[in-house]
Every structure is written in C-alpha cells, then in structure tokens.
BAMI-520035 format. One record per residue (C-alpha): residue number from 1; x, y, z. Coordinates in Angstrom, 2 decimals, always signed. Example, Ala and Ser with C-alpha at 12.3 -4.5 7.8 and 13.67 -1.06 7.14 Angstrom:
(pt 1; (+12.30; -4.50; +7.80));
(pt 2; (+13.67; -1.06; +7.14));
END
This chain:
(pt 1; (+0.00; +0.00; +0.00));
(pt 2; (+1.48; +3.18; -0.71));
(pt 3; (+1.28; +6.15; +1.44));
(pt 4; (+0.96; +10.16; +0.69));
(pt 5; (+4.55; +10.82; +0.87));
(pt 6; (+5.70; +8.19; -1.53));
(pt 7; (+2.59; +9.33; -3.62));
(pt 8; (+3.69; +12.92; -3.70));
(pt 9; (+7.52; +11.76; -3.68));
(pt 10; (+7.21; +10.54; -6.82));
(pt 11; (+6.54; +12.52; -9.81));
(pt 12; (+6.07; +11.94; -13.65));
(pt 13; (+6.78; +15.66; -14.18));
(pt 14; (+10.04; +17.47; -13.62));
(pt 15; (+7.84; +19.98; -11.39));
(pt 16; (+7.80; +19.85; -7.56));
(pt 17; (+4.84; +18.18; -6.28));
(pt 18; (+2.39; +20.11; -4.32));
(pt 19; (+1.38; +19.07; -0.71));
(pt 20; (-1.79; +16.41; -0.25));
(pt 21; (-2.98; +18.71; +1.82));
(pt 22; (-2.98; +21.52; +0.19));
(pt 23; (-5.72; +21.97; -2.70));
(pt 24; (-5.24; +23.57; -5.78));
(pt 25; (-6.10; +27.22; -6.26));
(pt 26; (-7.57; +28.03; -9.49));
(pt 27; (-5.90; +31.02; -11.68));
(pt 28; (-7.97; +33.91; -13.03));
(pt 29; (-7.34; +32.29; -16.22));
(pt 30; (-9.68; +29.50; -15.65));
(pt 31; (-10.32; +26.83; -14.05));
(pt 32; (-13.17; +27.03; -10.69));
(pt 33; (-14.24; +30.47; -10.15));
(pt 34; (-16.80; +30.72; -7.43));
(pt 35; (-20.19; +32.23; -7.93));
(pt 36; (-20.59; +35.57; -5.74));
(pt 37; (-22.71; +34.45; -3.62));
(pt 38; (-19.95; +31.84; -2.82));
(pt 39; (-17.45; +34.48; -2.33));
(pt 40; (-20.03; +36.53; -0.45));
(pt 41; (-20.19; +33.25; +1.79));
(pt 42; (-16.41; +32.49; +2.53));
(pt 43; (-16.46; +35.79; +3.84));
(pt 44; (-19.09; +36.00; +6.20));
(pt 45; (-17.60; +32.57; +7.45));
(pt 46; (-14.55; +34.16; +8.31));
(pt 47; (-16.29; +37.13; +9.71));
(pt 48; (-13.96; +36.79; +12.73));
(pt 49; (-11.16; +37.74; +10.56));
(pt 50; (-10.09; +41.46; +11.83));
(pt 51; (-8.92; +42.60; +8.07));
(pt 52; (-12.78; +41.87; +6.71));
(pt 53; (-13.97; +44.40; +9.03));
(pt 54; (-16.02; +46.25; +6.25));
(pt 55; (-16.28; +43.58; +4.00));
(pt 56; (-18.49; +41.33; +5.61));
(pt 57; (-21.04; +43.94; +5.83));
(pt 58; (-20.82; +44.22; +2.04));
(pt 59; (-20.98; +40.68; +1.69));
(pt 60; (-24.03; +39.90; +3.48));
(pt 61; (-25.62; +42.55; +1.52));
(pt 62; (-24.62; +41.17; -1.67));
(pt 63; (-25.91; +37.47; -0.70));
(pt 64; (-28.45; +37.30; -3.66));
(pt 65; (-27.20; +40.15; -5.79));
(pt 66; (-26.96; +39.57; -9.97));
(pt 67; (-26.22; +41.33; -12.52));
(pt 68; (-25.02; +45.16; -12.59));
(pt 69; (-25.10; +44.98; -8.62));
(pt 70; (-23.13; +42.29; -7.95));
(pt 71; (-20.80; +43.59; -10.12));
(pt 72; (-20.36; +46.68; -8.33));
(pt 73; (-20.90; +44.93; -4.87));
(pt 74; (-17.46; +42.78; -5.92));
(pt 75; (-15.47; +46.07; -6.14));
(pt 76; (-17.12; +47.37; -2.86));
(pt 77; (-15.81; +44.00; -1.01));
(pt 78; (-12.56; +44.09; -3.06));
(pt 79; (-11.53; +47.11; -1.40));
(pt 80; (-12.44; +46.03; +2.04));
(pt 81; (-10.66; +42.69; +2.00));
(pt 82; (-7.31; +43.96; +0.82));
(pt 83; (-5.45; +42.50; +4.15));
(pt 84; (-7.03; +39.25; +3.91));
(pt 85; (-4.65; +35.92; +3.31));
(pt 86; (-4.26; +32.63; +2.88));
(pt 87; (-5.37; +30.61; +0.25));
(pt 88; (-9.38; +30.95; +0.31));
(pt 89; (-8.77; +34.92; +0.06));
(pt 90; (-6.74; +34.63; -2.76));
(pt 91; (-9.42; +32.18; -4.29));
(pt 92; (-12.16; +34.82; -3.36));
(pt 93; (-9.80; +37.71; -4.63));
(pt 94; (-9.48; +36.58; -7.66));
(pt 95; (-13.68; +35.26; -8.09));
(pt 96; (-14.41; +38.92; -7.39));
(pt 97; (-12.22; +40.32; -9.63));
(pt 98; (-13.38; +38.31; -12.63));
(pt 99; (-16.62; +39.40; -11.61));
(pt 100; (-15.82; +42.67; -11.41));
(pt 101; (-14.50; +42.95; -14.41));
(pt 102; (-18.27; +40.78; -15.95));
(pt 103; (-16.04; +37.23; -17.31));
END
C-alpha cells in the first residue's frame, strides 16, 4: 500500500509536487471560479477575521445580488478585503475580480 509521501515523492513531471494537503487554487485564467454568492459566503464565514472588518457587511448585503449589482458589490468588497490571506482569500480575490471585471 502506498502512502501520501511516496505518492507525492514521486513525480512523472520534472515539477515539484504540491502538498496532499494543500488543494489547488484556481488562476484567473480559468479553471473554478466561485459564484458571488460563494465568495459573499467564505467571507461572512470568516467574519472573525479582523482585516474583513467592512467587508463582511458588504458581503451579506450582496448574498443574492446579480447582474449590474453584484458587479459593483465585488469592487465594494474588493476594497475592504485587501489584508485578507491565505489561500481561500486569494481564491475569493481573484472570483471577485473576474466578476468585477463581468467574465
């Protein structure tokens, strides 16, 4: 039976392995963007965070938002969430800015 590390050890390609327990992030170039409302979501989870002060307000008031107003909703919680990190923000960051921008 083979475990992680011998799993992640060995590679076909020449790049480094990532971590099992890390999952990927997807790039602004494709991949799985999250819906608004999902962003909207991942923040108000992490509501206790002290840099989305602002932001979760925004995002609960965007739960439910389409179109035109989502779109400027995104760029409200953008610039609110600024000192967020980690890997969900910079999943969320990068949902809102395609958004934002109406891909």
């Amino acid at each position: 039976m083979l475990s992680w590390k011998s799993v992640v050890s060995v590679s076909p390609s020449p790049t480094k392995a990532r971590p099992a327990s890390k999952p990927p992030v997807p790039s602004s170039a494709g991949g799985n963007m999250l819906s608004f409302d999902e962003c909207c979501a991942a923040i108000v989870r992490n509501r206790s965070e002290k840099a989305l002060n602002y932001a979760v307000g925004y995002a609960s008031a965007g739960m439910g938002m389409r179109g035109h107003d989502a779109k400027v909703q995104a760029l409200y919680i953008l610039n609110n969430m600024s000192r967020w990190r980690g890997d969900i923000a910079k999943q969320v960051r990068e949902s809102l800015k395609a958004i934002s921008k109406g891909v």
